[in-house]
C-alpha positions in Angstrom: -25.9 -12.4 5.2 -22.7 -13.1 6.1 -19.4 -13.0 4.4 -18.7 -16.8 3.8 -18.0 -18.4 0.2 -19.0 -22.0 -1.5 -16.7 -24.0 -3.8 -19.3 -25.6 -6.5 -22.6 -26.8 -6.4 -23.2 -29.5 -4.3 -20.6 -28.3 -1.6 -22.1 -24.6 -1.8 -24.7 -26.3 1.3 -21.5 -27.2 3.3 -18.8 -25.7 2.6 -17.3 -22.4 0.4 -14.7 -21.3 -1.7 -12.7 -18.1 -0.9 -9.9 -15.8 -2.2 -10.0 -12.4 -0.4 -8.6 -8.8 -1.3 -4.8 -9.0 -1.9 -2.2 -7.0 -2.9 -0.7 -9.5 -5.0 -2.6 -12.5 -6.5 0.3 -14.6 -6.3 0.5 -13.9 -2.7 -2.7 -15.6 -1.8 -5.9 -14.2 0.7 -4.4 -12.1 3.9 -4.3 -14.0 7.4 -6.5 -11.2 8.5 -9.3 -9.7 6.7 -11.6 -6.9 7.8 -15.1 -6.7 6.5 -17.5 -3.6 6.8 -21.0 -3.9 5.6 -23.2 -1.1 4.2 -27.3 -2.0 3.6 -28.4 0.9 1.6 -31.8 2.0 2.0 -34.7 1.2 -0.8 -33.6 3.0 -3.9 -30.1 4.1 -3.1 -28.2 1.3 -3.9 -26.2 1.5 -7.5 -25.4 5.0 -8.9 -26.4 6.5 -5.7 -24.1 4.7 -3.5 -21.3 4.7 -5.7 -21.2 8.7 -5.8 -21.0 8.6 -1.9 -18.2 5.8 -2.4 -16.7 7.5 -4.7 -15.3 10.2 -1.9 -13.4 7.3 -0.3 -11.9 6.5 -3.5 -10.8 9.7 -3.8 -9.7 10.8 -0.3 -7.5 7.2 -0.8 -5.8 7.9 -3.8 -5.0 11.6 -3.1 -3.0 10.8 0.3 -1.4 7.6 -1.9 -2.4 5.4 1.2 -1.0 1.7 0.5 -4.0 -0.1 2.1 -6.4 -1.3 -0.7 -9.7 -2.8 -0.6 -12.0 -4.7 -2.9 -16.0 -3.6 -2.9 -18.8 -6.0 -4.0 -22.7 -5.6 -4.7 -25.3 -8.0 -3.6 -26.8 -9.8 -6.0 -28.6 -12.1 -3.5 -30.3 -10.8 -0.4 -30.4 -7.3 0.5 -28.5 -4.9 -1.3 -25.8 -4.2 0.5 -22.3 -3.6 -0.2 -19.0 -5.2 1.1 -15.5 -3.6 1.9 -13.2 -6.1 1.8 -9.6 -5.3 3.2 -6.6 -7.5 4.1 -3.7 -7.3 6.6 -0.5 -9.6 7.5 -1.7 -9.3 10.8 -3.7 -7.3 13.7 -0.8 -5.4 14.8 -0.3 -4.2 10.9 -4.0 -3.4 11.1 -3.7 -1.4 14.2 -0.5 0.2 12.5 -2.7 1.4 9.5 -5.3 2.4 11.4 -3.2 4.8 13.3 -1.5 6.0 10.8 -5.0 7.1 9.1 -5.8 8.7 12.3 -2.8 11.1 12.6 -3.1 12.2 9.1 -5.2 14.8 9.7 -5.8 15.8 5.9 -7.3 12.1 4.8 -9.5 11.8 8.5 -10.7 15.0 7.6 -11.7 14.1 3.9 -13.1 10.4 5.4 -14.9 12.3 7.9 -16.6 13.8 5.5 -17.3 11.2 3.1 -18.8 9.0 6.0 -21.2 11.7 6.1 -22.4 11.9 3.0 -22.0 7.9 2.6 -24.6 8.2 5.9 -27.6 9.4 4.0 -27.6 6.5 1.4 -27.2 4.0 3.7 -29.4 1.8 6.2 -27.2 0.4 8.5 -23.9 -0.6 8.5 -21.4 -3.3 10.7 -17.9 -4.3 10.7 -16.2 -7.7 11.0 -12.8 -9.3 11.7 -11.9 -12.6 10.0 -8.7 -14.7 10.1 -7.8 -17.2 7.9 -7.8 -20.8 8.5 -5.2 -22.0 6.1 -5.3 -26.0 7.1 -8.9 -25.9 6.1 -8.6 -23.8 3.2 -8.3 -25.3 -0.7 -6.1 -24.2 -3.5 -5.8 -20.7 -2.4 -3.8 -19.3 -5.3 -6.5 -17.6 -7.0 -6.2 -14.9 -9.9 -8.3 -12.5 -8.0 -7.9 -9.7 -10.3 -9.5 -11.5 -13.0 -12.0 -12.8 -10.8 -15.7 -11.2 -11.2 -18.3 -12.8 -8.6 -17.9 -14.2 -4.8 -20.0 -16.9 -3.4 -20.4 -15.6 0.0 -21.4 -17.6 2.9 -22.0 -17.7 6.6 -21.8 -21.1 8.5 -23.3 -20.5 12.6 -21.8 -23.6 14.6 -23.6 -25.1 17.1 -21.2 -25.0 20.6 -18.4 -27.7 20.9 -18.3 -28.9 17.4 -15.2 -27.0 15.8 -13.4 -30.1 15.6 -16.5 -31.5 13.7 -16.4 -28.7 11.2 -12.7 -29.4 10.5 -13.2 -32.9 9.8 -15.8 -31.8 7.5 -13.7 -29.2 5.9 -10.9 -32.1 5.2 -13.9 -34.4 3.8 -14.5 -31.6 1.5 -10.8 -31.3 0.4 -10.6 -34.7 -0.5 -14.0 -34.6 -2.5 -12.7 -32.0 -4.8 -9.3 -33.3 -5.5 -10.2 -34.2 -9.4 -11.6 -31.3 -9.8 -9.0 -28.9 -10.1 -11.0 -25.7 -10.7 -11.9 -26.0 -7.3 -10.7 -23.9 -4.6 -11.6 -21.6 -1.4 -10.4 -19.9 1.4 -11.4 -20.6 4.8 -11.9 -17.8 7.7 -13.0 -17.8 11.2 -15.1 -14.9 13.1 -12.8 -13.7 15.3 -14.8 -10.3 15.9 -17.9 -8.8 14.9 -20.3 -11.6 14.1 -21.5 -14.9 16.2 -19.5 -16.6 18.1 -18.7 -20.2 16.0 -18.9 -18.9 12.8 -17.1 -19.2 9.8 -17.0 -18.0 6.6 -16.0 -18.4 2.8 -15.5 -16.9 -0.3 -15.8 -19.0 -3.8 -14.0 -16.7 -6.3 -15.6 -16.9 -10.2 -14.8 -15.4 -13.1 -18.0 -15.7 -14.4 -21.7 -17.2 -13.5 -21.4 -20.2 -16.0 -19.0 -21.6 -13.4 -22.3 -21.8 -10.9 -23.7 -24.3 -13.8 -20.5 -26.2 -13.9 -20.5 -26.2 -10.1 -24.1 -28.2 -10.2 -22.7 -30.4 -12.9 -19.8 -31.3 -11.0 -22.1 -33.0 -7.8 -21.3 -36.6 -9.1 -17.8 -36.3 -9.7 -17.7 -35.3 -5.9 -20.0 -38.0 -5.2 -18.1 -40.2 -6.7 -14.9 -39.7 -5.2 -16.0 -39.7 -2.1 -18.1 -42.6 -2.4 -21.1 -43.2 -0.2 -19.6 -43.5 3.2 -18.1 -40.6 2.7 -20.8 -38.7 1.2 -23.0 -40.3 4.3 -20.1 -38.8 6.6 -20.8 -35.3 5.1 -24.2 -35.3 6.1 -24.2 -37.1 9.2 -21.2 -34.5 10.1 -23.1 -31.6 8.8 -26.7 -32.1 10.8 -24.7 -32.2 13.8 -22.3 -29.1 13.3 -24.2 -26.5 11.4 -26.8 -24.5 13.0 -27.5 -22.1 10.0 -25.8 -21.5 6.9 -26.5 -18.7 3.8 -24.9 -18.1 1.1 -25.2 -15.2 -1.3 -23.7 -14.2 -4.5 -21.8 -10.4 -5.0 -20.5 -8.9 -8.1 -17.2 -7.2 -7.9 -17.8 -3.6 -8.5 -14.7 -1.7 -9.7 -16.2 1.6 -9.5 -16.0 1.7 -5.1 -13.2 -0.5 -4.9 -9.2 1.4 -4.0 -7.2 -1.2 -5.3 -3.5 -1.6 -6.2 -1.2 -1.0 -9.7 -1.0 -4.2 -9.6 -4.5 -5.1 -10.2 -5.2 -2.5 -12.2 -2.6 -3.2 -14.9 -4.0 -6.6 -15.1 -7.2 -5.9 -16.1 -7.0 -2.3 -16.8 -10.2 -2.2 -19.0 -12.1 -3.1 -15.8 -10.7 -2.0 -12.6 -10.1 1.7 -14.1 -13.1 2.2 -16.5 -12.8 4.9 -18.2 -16.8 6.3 -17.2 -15.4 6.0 -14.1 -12.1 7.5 -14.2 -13.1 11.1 -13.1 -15.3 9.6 -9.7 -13.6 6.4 -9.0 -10.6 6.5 -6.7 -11.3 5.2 -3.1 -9.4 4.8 -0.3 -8.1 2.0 1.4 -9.8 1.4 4.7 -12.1 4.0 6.0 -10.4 4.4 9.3 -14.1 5.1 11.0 -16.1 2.9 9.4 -14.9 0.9 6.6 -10.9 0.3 7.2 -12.2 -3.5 6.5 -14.5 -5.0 4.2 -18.1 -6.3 4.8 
């Protein structure tokens, strides 16, 4: 899988929602956001991966670092986990990641957390996204409230970026009546194929996947059936492969901000968790990103 998100349920084939770790809500997904993946092997995902995660936390909050991530669970797929961090840019990513380096206390305790993380997991990649604001929709999400991501991966076939943006816009205009929907666009930039894109559909909770479904004919409608015949003539002759997954927010291996924290305090600083969970921001080696 691929991080990508859908808006509802008839655009979840085509096209995603996405709101990305942020400091702030208000201040909308980061142009840049790095992703580090984590498959654990059979029987060490849940309890055993969090312990290991739970170092990062740690290591994070002890050296106060100010770069925060949001972790999410597979509930689709393979189990695997996702790091999510974002940055203004690649030279403020390049800053923070040489600033982890010469601190010589926090490398140490990552170093050894990475170690330790090692033995739960089966394999593990990083990506680099940025954000494509133009083809983005209604990006000012209430993340910290948020519980689920639709995640999804869209693999382009050569040439046909200018295809996917016209699909993208044909998508914006479907959902304007329906103002609960919304997404954030990114394109690969490293790390995954060429041509690829992908989105994140924010949700506080799964009923909004049945709302999603029940939603198809308002699209429909407003659209109307040249452009709903536009959406698929557009999509059979962009898309190569698409997946989308769904991933639960899990507090418990997530470093994130004050900010979040007093918004929802009851579930970003559980109190089962309070003595374990404390991450850092980006694991300069290995998971200084998300997944």
């Amino acid at each position: 899988m691929k991080p990508m998100g859908l808006m509802l349920g008839t655009c979840l084939l085509a096209l995603g929602a996405v709101a990305v770790a942020q400091e702030k809500a208000e201040m909308g997904p980061p142009k840049i956001l790095t992703v580090t993946r984590e498959w654990t092997k059979p029987g060490r995902n849940g309890t055993s991966h969090e312990k290991t995660e739970s170092a990062f936390v740690q290591a994070m909050a002890h050296a106060k670092w100010p770069t925060h991530y949001l972790a999410v669970d597979s509930v689709s797929g393979k189990p695997r986990s996702l790091f999510l961090t974002g940055f203004d840019s690649f030279e403020a990513w390049e800053k923070d990641a040489r600033a982890a380096e010469k601190n010589t206390a926090l490398s140490a305790a990552l170093d050894r957390a990475n170690m330790a993380d090692g033995d739960v997991l089966a394999a593990t990649d990083q990506a680099v996204l940025m954000l494509r604001p133009e083809l983005s929709f209604r990006t000012d999400v209430d993340i910290p409230h948020m519980r689920y991501f639709e995640i999804s991966h869209f693999h382009l076939r050569p040439g046909h970026d200018k295809d996917w943006e016209a699909l993208a816009k044909l998508y914006q205009q479907g959902c304007e009546k329906m103002p609960e929907c919304h997404w954030a666009m990114y394109q690969v930039v490293y790390g995954l194929e060429n041509d690829s894109y992908v989105l994140f559909n924010p949700m506080k909770s799964a009923a909004e996947i049945d709302h999603g479904f029940a939603q198809e004919k308002t699209f429909a409608d407003t659209l109307g059936e040249k452009g709903m015949a536009k959406i698929a003539e557009l999509s059979a002759a962009t898309i190569e492969s698409s997946e989308t997954n769904l991933f639960v927010f899990n507090p418990r291996m997530s470093y994130t901000s004050e900010e979040w924290i007093k918004a929802d305090p009851e579930f970003w600083k559980p109190k089962a968790a309070m003595t374990e969970s404390k991450k850092p921001s980006a694991k300069p080696a290995e998971k200084p990103a998300g997944q």
